[in-house]
C-alpha positions as CSV (number, residue, x, y, z in Angstrom):
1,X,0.0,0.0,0.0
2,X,0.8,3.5,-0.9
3,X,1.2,6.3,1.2
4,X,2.5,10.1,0.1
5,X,2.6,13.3,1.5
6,X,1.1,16.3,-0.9
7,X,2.4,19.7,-0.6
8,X,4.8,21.8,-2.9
9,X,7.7,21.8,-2.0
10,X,8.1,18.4,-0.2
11,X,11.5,18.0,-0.7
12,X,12.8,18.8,2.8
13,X,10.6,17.0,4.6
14,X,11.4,14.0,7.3
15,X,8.2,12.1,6.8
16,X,9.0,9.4,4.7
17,X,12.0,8.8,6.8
18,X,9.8,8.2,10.0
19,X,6.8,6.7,8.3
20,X,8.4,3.7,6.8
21,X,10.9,2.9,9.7
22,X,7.1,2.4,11.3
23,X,6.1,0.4,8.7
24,X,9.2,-1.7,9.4
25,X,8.6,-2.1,13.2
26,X,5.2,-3.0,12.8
27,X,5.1,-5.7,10.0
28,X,3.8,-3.4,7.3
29,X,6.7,-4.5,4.6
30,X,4.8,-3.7,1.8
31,X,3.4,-0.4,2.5
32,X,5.9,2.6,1.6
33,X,5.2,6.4,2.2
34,X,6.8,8.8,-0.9
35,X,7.2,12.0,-1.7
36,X,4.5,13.7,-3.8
37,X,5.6,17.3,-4.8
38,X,2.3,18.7,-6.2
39,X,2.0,22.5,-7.8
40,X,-1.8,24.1,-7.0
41,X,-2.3,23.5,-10.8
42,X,-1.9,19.4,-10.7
43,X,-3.5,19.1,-7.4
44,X,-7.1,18.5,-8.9
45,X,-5.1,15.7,-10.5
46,X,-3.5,14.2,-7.8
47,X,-6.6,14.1,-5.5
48,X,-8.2,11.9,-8.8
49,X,-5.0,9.4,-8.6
50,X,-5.8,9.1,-5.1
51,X,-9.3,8.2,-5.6
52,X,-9.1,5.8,-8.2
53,X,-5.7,4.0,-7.8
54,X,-6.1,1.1,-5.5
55,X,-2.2,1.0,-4.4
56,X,-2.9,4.4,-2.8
57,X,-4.8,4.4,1.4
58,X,-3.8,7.9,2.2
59,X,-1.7,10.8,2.4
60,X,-1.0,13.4,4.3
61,X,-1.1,17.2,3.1
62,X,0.8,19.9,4.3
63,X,1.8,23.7,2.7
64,X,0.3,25.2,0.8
65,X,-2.8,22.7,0.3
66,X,-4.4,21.8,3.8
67,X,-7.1,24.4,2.9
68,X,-7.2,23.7,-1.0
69,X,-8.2,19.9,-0.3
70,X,-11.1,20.4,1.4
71,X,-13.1,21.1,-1.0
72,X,-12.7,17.7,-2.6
73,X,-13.0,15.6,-0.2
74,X,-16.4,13.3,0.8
75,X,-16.0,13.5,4.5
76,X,-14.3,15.7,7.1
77,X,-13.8,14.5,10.6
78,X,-15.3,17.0,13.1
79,X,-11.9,18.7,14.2
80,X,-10.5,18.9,10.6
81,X,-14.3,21.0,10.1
82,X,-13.7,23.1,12.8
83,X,-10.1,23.8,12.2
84,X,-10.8,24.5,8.3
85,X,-7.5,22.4,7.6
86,X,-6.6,18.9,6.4
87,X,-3.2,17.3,7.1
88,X,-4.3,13.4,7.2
89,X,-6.5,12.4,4.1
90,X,-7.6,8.0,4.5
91,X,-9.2,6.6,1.7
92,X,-11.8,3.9,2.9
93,X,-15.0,2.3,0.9
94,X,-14.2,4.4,-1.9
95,X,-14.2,7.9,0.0
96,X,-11.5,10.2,0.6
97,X,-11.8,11.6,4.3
98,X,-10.2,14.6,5.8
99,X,-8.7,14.3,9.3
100,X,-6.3,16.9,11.6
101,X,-4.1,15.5,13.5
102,X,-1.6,18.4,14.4
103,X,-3.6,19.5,17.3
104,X,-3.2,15.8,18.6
105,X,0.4,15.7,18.2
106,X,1.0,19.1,20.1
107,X,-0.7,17.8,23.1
108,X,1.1,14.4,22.8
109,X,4.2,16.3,22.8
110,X,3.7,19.1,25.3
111,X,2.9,15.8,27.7
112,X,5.7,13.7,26.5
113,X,8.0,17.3,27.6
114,X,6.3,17.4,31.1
115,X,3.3,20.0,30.7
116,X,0.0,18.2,31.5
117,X,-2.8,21.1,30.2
118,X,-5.7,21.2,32.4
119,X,-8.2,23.6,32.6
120,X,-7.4,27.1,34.5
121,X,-3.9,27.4,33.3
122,X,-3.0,30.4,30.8
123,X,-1.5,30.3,28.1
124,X,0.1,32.8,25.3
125,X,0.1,32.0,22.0
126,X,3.0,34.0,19.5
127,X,1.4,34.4,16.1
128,X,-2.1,33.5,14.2
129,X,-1.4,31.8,11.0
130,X,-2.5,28.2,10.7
131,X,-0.4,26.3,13.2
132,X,-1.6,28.8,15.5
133,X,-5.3,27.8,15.0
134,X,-4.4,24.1,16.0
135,X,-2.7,25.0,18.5
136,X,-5.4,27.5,20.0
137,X,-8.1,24.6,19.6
138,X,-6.0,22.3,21.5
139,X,-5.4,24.5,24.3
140,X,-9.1,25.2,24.4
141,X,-10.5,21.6,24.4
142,X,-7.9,21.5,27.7
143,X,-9.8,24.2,29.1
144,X,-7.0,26.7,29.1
145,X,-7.5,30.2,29.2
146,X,-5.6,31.6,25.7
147,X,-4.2,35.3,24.8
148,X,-3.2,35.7,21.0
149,X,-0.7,38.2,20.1
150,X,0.6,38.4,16.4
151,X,2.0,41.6,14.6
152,X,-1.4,41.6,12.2
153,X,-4.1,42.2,15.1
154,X,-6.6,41.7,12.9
155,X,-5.9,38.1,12.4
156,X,-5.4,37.4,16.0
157,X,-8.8,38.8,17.0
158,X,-10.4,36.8,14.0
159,X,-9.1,33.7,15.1
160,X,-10.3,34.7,18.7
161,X,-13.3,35.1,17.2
162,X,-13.5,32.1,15.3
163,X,-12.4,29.5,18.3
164,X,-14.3,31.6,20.4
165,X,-17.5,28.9,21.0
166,X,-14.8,26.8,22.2
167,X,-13.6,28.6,25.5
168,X,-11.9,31.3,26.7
169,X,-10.0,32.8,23.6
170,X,-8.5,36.7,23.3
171,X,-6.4,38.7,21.6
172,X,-4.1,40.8,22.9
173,X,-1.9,43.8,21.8
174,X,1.5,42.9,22.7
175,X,3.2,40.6,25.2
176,X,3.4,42.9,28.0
177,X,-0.6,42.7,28.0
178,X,-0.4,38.6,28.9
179,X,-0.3,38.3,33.2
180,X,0.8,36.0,34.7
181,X,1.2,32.6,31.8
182,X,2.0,29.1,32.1
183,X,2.5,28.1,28.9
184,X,3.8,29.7,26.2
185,X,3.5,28.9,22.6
186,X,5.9,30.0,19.4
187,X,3.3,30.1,15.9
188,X,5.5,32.0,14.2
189,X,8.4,31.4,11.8
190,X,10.5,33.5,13.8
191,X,14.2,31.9,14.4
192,X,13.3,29.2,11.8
193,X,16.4,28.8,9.2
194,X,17.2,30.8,7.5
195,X,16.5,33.3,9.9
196,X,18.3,31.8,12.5
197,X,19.2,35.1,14.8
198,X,15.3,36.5,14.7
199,X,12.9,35.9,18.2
200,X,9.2,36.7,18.6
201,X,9.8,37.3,22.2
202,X,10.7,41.0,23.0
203,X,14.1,42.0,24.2
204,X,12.9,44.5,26.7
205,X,10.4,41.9,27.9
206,X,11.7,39.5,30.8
207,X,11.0,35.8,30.1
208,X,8.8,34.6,32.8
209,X,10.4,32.2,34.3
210,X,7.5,30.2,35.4
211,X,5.9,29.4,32.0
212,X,7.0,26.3,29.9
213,X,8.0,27.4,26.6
214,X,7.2,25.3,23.4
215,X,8.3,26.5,20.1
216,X,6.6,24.8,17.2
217,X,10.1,25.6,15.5
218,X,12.5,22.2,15.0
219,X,14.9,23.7,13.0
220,X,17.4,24.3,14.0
221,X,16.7,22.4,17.5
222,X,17.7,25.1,19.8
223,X,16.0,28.8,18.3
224,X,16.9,32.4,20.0
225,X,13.5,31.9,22.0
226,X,14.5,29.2,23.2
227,X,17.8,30.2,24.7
228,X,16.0,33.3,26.1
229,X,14.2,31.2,27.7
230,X,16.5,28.7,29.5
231,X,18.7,31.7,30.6
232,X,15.6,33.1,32.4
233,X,15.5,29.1,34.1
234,X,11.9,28.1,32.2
235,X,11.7,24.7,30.8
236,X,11.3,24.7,27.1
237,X,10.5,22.3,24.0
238,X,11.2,22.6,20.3
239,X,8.7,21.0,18.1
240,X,10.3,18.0,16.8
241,X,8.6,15.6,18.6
242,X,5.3,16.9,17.4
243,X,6.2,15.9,14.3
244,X,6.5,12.4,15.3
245,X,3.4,12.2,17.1
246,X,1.0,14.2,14.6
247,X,2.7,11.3,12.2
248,X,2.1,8.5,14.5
249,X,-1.6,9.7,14.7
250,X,-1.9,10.0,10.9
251,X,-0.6,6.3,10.8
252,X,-3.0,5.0,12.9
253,X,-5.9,6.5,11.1
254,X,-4.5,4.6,8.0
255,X,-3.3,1.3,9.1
256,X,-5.2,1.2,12.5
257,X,-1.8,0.3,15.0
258,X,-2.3,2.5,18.0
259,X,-0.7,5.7,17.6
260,X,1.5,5.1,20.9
261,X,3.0,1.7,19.4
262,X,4.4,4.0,16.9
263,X,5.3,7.1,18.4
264,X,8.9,6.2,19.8
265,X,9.7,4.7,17.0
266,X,9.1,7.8,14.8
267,X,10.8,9.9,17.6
268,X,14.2,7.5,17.1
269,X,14.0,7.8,12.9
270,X,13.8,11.6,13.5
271,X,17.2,11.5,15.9
């Protein structure tokens, strides 16, 4: 069975790498996950050579086509609906359906670091672009109380707005707004290669040392925020191992092996 990942470019990406040394661990020796760089103008015809080929279960979707597919597909799970973005598409009785399963991973991970969320905790969330929005539905469905600050307030209080039914959800005009935070989470590309000495966190701004830090950045592995942060003595996460676990998700939906059976093994491939 065939598995791919659609986006454009794909080229950098570390999921084939994990995905079949979990098809290896498990038994799965003839299922393979590939590469499938796919332009906006030839994803019509990829979705159709995922519907009819019967070598293909699934893909997964990332930039810039986890709003374009959604259109085409038969079926969207209820968080992939509310989050208005596919990353996890499993083709069953002739139906392609749309899943999410970022959000998952970054709660996997944030507990797999040593931050339970539970409800009454604050958190801060640094930018509003579409990571943010899974990010800011997972902290809701926790019951944590989220502030949104990004440089285009307009799109923080939309998304505010938008996750608003789930919780309590603001916007905020700059850091120094936020109180006293728990948790602390980087949306942005900020310190991302190749921008390697850039920080969303302000350098007039002390970092609390309280709050756990996690920055949805993995490379490189230890960002500016991040050393801002372990110099002010907070505990901090990069988002590496999110990648494994929104993976190991995405792997159970197609093959049905519990995501935890997988996860470490993903976590290893990665290094």
């Amino acid at each position: 069975m065939r598995i791919g990942l659609i986006g454009y470019p794909v080229q950098h990406s570390a999921s084939p790498r994990m995905q079949n040394a979990a098809f290896a661990a498990v038994g799965l020796t003839e299922w393979t996950y590939e590469l499938w760089p796919t332009p906006l103008d030839a994803l019509a015809e990829r979705l159709r050579e995922l519907r009819k080929n019967h070598h293909i279960g699934g893909c997964n979707v990332t930039i810039p086509h986890k709003q374009n597919v959604l259109g085409a597909l038969d079926v969207l799970s209820d968080h992939a609906r509310m989050l208005g973005a596919v990353n996890t598409i499993v083709k069953r009785d002739g139906q392609l359906i749309g899943h999410n399963t970022d959000w998952l991973g970054f709660l996997a991970d944030l507990r797999f670091n040593g931050f339970e969320p539970v409800g009454g905790q604050r958190a801060l969330v640094l930018g509003a672009g579409g990571s943010a929005r899974g990010i800011v539905y997972a902290l809701l469905k926790c019951g944590l109380r989220v502030h949104i600050v990004n440089r285009d307030a307009a799109r923080a209080h939309s998304l505010a707005h938008d996750l608003h039914p789930l919780g309590t959800v603001s916007a905020i005009t700059t850091m120094h707004q936020a109180g006293a935070i728990d948790l602390i989470i980087n949306c942005t590309s900020a310190g991302m290669d190749p921008h390697l000495d850039t920080t969303p966190w302000p350098l007039d701004l002390p970092f609390p040392r309280q709050a756990f830090l996690y920055d949805l950045v993995y490379k490189p592995r230890q960002t500016v925020l991040i050393q801002q942060a372990e110099a002010a003595g907070a505990r901090c996460a990069g988002g590496i191992g999110m990648l494994a676990e929104q993976g190991a998700a995405a792997f159970e939906l197609w093959t049905g092996v519990p995501a935890a059976q997988v996860a470490p093994v993903m976590r290893a491939a990665l290094g």
